[in-house]
PADREN-259785 format. One record per residue (C-alpha): residue in one letter; x, y, z; residue number from 1. Coordinates in nm, 4 decimals. Example, Ala and Ser with C-alpha at 12.3 -4.5 7.8 and 13.67 -1.06 7.14 Angstrom:
('A', (1.2300, -0.4500, 0.7800), 1) ('S', (1.3670, -0.1060, 0.7140), 2) 
END
This chain:
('X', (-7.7380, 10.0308, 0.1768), 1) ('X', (-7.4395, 10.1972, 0.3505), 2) ('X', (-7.2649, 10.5024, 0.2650), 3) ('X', (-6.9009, 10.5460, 0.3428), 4) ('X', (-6.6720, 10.8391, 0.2773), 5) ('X', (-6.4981, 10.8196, -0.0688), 6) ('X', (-6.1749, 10.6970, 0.0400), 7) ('X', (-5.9309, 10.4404, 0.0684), 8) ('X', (-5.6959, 10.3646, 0.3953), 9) ('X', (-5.4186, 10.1513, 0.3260), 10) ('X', (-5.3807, 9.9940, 0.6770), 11) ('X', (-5.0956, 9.7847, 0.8406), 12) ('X', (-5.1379, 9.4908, 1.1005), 13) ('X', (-4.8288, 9.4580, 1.3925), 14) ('X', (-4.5204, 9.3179, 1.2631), 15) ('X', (-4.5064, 8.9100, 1.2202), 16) ('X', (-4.1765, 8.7785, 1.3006), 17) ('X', (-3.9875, 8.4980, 1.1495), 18) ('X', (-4.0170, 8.1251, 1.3160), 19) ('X', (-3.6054, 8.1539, 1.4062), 20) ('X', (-3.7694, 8.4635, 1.6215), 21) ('X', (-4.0841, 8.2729, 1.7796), 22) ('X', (-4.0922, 8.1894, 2.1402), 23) ('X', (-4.4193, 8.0422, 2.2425), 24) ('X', (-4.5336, 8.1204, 2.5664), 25) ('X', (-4.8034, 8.0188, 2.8180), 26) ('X', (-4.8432, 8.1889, 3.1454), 27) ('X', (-4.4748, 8.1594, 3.1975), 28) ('X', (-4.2944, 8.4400, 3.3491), 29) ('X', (-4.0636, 8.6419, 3.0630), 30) ('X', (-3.8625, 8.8917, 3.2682), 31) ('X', (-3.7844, 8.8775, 3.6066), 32) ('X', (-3.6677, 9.2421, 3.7106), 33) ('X', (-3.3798, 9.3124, 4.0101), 34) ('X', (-3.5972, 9.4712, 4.3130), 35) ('X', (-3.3481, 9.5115, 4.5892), 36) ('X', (-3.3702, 9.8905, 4.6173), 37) ('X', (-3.7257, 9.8961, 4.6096), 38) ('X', (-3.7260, 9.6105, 4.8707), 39) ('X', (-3.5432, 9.8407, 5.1316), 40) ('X', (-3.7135, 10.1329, 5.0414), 41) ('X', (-4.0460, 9.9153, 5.0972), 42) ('X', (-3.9079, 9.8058, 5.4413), 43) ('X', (-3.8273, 10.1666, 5.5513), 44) ('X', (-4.1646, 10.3143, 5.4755), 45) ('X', (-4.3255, 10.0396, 5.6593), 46) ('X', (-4.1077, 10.1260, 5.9797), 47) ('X', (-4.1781, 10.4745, 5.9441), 48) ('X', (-4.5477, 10.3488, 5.9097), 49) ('X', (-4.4971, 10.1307, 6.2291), 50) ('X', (-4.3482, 10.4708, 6.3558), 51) ('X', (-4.6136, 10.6954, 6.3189), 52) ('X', (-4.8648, 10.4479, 6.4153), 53) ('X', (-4.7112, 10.4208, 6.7751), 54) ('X', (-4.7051, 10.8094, 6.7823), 55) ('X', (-5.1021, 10.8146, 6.6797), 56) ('X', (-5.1915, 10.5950, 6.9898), 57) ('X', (-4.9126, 10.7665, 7.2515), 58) ('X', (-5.0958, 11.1012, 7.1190), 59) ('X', (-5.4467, 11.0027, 7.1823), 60) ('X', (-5.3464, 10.8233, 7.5021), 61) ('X', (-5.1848, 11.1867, 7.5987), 62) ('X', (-5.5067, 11.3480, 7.5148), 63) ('X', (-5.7310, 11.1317, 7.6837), 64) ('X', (-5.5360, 11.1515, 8.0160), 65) ('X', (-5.5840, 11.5232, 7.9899), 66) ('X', (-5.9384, 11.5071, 7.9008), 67) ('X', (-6.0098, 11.2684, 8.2190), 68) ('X', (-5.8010, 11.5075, 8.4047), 69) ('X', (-5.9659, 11.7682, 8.2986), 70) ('X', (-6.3269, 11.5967, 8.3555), 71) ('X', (-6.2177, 11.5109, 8.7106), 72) ('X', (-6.1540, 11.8856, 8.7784), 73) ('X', (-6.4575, 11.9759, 8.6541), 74) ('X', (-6.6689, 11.7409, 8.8669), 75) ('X', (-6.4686, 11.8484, 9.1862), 76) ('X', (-6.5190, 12.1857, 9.1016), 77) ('X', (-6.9349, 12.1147, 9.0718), 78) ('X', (-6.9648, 11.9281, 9.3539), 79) ('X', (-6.7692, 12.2678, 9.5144), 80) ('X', (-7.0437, 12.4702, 9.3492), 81) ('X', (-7.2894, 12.2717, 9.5239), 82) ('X', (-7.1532, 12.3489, 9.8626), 83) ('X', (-7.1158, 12.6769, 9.7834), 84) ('X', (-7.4889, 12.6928, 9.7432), 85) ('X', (-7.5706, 12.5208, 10.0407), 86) ('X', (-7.3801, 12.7923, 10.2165), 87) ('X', (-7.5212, 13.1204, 10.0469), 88) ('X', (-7.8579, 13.0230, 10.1427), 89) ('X', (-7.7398, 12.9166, 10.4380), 90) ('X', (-7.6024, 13.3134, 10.5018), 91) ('X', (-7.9090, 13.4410, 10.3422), 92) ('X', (-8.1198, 13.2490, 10.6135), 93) ('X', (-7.8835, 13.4316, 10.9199), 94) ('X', (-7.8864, 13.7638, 10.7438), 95) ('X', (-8.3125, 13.6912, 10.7169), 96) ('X', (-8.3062, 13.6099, 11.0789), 97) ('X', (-8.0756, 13.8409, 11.2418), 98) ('X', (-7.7938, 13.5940, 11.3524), 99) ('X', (-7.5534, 13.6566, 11.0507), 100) ('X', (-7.3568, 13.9674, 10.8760), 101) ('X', (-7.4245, 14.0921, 10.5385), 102) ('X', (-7.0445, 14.0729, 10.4914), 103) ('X', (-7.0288, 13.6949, 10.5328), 104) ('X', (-7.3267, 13.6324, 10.2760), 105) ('X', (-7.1274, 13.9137, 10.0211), 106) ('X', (-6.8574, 13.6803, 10.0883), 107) ('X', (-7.0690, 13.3287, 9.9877), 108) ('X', (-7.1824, 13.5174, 9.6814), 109) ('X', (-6.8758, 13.6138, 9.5721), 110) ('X', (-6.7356, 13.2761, 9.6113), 111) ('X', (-6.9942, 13.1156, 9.4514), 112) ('X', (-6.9941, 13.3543, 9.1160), 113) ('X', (-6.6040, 13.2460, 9.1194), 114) ('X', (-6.6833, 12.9060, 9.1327), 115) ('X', (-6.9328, 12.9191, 8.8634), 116) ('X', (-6.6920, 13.1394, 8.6647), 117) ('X', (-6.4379, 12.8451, 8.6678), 118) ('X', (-6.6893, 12.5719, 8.5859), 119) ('X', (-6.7889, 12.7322, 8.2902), 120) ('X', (-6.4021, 12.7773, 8.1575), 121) ('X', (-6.3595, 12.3817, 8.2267), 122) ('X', (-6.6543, 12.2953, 8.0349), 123) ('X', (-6.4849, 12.5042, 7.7653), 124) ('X', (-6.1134, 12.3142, 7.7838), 125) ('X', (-6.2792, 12.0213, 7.7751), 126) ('X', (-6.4861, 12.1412, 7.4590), 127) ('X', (-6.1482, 12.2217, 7.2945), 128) ('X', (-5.9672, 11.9302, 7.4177), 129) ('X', (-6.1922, 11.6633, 7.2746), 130) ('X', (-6.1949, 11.8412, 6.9135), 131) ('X', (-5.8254, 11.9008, 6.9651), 132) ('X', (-5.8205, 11.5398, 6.9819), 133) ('X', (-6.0407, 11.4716, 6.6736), 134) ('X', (-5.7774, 11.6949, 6.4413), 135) ('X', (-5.4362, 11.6019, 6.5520), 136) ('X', (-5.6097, 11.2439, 6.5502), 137) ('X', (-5.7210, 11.2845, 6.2107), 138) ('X', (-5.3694, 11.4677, 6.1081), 139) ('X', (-5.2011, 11.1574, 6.2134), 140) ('X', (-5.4813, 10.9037, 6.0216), 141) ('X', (-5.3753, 11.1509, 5.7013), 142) ('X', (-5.0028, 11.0589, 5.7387), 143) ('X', (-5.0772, 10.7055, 5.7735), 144) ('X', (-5.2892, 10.6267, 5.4507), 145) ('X', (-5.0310, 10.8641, 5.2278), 146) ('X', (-4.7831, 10.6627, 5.3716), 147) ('X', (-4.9635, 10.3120, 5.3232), 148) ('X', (-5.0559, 10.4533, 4.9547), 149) ('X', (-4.6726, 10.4675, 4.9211), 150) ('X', (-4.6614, 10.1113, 5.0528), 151) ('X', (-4.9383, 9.9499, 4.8453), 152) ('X', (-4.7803, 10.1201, 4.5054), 153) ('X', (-4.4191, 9.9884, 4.6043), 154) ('X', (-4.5799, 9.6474, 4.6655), 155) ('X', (-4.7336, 9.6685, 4.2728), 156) ('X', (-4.3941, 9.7716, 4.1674), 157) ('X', (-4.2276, 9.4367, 4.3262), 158) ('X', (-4.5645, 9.2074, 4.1923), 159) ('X', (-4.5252, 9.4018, 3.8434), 160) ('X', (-4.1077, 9.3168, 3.8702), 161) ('X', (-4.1952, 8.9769, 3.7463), 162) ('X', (-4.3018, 8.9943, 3.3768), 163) ('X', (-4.5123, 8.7401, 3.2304), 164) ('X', (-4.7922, 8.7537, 2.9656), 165) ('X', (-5.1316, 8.6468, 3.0671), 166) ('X', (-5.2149, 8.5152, 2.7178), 167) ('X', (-5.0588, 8.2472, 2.4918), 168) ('X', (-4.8853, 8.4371, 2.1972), 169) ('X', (-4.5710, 8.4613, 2.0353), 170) ('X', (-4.2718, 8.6680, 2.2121), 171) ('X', (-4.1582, 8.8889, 1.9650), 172) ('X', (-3.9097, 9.1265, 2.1706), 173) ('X', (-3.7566, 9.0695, 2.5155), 174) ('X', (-3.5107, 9.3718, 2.6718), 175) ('X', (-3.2039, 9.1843, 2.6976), 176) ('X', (-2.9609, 9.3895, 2.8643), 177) ('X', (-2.8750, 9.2855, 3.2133), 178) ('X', (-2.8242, 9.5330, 3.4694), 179) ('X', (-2.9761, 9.8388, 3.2906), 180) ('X', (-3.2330, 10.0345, 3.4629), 181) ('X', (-3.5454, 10.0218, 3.3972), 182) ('X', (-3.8019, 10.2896, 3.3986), 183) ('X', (-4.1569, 10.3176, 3.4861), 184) ('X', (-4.3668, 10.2502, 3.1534), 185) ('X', (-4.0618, 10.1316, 2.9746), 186) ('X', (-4.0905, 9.8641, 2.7751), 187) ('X', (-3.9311, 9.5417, 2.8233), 188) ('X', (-4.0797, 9.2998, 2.5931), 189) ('X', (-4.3505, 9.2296, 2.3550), 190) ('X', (-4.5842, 8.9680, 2.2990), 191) ('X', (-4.8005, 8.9306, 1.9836), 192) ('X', (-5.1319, 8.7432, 1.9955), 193) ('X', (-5.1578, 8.5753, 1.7196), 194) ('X', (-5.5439, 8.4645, 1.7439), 195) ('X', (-5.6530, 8.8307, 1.7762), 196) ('X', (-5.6177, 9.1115, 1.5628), 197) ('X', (-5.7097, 9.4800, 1.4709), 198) ('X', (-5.5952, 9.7463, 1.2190), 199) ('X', (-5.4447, 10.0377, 1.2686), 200) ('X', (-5.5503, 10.2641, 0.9860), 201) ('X', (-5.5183, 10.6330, 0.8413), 202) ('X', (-5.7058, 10.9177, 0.6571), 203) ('X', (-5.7120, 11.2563, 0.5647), 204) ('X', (-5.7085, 11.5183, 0.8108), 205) ('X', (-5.9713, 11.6396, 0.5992), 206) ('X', (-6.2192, 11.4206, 0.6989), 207) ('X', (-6.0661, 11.4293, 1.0417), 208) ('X', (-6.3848, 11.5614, 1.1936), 209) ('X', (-6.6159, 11.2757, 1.0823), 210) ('X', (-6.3618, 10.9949, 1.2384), 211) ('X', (-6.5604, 10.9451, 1.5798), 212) ('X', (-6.5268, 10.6390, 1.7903), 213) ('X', (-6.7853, 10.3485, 1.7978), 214) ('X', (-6.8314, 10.4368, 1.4125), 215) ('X', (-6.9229, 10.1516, 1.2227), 216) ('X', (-6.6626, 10.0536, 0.9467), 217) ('X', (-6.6666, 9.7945, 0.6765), 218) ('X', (-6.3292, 9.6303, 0.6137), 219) ('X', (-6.1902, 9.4556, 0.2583), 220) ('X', (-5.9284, 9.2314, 0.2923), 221) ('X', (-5.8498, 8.9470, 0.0072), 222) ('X', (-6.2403, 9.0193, -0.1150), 223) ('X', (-6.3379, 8.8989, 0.2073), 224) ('X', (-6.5783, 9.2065, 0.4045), 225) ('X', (-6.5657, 9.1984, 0.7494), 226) ('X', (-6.7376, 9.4742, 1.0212), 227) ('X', (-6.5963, 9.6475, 1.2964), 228) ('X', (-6.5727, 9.9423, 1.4852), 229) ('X', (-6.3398, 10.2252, 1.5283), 230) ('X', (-6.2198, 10.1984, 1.9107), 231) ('X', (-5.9365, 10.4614, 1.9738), 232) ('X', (-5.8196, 10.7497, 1.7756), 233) ('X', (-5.4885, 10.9319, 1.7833), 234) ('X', (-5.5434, 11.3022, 1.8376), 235) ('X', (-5.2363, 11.3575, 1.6973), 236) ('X', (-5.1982, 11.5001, 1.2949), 237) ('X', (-4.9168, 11.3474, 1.1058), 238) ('X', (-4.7445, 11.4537, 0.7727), 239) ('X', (-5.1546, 11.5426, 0.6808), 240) ('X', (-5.3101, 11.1938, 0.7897), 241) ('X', (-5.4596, 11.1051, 1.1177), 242) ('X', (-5.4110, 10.7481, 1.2527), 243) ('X', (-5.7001, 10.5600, 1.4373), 244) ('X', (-5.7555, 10.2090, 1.5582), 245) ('X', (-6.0496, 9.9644, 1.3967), 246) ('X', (-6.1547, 9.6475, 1.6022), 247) ('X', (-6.3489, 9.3445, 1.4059), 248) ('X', (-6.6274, 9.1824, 1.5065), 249) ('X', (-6.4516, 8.8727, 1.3691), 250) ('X', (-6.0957, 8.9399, 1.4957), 251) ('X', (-5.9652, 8.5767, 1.4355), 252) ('X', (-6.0816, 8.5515, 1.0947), 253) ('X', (-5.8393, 8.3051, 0.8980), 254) ('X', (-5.8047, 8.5686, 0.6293), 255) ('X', (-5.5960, 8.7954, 0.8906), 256) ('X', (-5.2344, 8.8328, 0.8760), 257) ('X', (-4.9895, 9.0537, 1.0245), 258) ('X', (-4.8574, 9.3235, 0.7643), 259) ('X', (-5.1584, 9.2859, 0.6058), 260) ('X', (-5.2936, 9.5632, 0.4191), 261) ('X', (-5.6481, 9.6306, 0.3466), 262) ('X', (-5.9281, 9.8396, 0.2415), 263) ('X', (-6.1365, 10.0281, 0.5395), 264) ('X', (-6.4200, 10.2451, 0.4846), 265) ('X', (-6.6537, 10.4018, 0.7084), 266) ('X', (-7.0242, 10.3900, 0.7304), 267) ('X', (-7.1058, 10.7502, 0.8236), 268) ('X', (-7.4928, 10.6662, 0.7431), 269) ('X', (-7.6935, 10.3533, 0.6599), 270) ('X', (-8.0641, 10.2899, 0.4966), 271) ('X', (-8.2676, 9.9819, 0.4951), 272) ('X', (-8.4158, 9.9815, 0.1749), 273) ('X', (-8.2757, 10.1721, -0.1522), 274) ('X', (-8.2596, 10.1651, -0.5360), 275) ('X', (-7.8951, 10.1200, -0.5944), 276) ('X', (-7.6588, 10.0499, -0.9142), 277) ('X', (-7.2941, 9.9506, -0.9051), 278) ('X', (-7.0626, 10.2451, -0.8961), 279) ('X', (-6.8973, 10.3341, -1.2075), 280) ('X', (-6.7163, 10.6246, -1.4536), 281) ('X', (-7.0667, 10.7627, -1.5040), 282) ('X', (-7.0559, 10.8606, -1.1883), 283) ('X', (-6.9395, 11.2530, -1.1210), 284) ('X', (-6.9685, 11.2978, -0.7331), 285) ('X', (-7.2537, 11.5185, -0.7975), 286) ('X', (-7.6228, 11.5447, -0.6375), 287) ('X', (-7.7982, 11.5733, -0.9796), 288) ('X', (-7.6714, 11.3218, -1.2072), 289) ('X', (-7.7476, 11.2505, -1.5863), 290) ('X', (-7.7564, 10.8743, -1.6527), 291) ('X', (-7.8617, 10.7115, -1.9677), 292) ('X', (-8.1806, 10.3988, -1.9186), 293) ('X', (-8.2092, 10.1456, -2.1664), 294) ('X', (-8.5570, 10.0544, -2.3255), 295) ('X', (-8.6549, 9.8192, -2.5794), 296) ('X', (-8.2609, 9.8683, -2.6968), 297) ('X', (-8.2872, 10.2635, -2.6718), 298) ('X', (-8.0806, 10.4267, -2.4252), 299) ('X', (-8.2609, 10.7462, -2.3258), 300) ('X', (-8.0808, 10.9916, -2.1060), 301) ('X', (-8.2556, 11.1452, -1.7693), 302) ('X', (-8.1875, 11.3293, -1.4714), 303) ('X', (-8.1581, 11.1395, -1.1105), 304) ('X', (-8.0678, 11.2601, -0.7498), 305) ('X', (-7.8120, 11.0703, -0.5784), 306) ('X', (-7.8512, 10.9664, -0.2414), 307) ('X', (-7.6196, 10.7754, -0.0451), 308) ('X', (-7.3107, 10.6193, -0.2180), 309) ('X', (-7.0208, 10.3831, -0.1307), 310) ('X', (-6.7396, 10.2261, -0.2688), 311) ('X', (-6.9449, 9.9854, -0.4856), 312) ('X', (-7.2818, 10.1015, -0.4920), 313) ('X', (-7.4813, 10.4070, -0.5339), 314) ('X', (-7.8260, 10.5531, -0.5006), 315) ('X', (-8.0931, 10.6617, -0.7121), 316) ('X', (-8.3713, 10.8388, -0.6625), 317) ('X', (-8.5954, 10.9873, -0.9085), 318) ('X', (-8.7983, 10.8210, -1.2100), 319) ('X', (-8.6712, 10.4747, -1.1545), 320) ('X', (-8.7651, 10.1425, -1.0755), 321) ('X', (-8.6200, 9.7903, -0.9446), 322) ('X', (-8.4816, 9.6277, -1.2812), 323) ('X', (-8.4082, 9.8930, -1.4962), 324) ('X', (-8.0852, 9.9131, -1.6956), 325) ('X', (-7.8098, 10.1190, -1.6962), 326) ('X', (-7.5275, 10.2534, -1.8944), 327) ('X', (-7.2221, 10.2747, -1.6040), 328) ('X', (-6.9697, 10.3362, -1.8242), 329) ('X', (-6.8211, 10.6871, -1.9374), 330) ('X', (-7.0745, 10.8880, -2.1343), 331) ('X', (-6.8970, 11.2139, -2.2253), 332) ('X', (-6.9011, 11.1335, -2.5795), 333) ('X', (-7.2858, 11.1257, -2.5984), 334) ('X', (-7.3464, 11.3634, -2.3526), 335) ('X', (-7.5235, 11.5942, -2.5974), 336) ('X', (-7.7919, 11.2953, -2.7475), 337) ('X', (-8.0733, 11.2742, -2.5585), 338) ('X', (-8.1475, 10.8749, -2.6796), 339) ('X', (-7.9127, 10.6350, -2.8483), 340) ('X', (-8.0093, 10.3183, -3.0585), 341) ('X', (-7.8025, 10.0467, -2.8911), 342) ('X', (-7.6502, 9.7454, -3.1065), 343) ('X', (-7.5380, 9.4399, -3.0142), 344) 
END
């Protein structure tokens, strides 16, 4: 059996118009929506995209001139390096043999420790340069995708500016006054589907806290019991009563109206197999309950344990058995008799 939370939602479909008001519709556009000023506000931030696009490649063509420059002077100067090698040990072989002055090899060292001195702070501009280049390269790729984020949303905006309904329903609602603005989220027209519906429903705050969704629910409309789900809640608290959305399993059922109003109640925990009776006055919302069994046309009175209970059904559990009687109607009078003789 199920068990649902003792109370009633009186629940109300979206409003069903007359047939003066219908308008069928079938993919066919509903609205179309005056984009001029977006159009030229589209075509300037593509020029400015254009714009900054040409300044990305004149900036990394300046930077790689200056980095081959750069490179260039660096080679020269190690091929000058070289030489100034060649000559040291050249000096260093005079000085060895007599024929040169320890001035002129001083002189070799000297310009070779210079030389070396400015090789090493070339290697280090170019170093810089080439991650220079990587961030003012990457600066520049940053501008261009906010800016072609600005495009691609504009673009929505003009391929949203055309309103049409990708289902067959009814139109309902259309925004009919030209040359009013219109503004983002706004509605402009509404379209019922007539082959699909849900229920919007409310409760108690107080059981606000046991209102999850994906709960199971069990909905009564006409006698007819159909399942579904709760799939959005309203975290919102209204005049006491908290609104949440229920969608069926069998949304197109021909029982389903608009403004209908029906019964929902929630399953807040189910068991396979249970002893039940049908709900009735007896019945006292309590855990221990006192109940009155017919046998052989004596009703005795004994004590049960509710378990789970519903809106039609309830639980026994106790000394009881599948086809035993009982008494469901008020028993305050005879509260006080253990048995009663029953006559028919």
């Amino acid at each position: 059996m199920k068990k649902t939370l003792p109370v009633q939602f009186k629940q109300t479909f979206s409003r069903f118009v007359s047939n003066k008001e219908l308008r069928l519709i079938r993919q066919k556009t509903i609205l179309q929506l005056d984009t001029k000023e977006t159009q030229n506000a589209l075509s300037q931030l593509k020029d400015e995209y254009e714009l900054k696009t040409n300044e990305k490649e004149k900036l990394k063509l300046s930077l790689d001139r200056s980095l081959i420059d750069l490179q260039t002077e660096h080679d020269i100067k190690r091929l000058q390096i070289e030489s100034m090698k060649k000559k040291r040990d050249q000096e260093t072989k005079l000085v060895e043999i007599g024929a040169g002055s320890q001035s002129s090899l001083d002189i070799a060292k000297l310009d070779l420790s210079i030389g070396e001195k400015q090789l090493n702070q070339l290697e280090k501009q170019i170093d810089n340069q080439k991650k220079s280049l990587i961030v003012d390269l990457n600066e520049k790729e940053i501008e261009l995708k906010i800016l072609r984020k600005r495009i691609n949303e504009i673009e929505l905006q003009i391929e949203n500016s055309s309103i049409h309904s990708e289902k067959t329903g009814v139109i309902t609602w259309v925004n009919e006054n030209l040359g009013s603005q219109v503004q983002k989220g706004e509605v402009v027209a509404r379209v019922a589907d007539l082959t699909s519906f849900r229920i919007q429903a409310r409760a108690s705050d107080f059981n606000a806290d046991q209102i999850i969704n994906g709960m199971p629910v069990l909905v009564d409309a006409n006698e007819i019991q159909l399942n579904g789900r709760i799939s959005n809640i309203n975290p919102a608290i209204e005049s006491g009563s908290i609104t949440f959305f229920v969608s069926l399993e069998e949304n197109d059922h021909e029982i389903l109206r608009s403004n209908l109003r029906v019964e929902v109640h929630m399953i807040t925990s189910f068991k396979e197999s249970a002893l039940v009776i049908k709900n009735g006055p007896f019945f006292y919302k309590k855990r221990n309950l006192e109940i009155y069994r017919i046998q052989d046309d004596v009703a005795q009175r004994i004590i049960v344990n509710v378990g789970l209970t519903n809106y039609k059904q309830i639980e026994l559990i106790g000394d009881v058995n599948e086809g035993d009687t009982f008494i469901i109607s008020g028993m305050q009078d005879y509260r006080h008799l253990e048995t009663i003789e029953m006559n028919y």
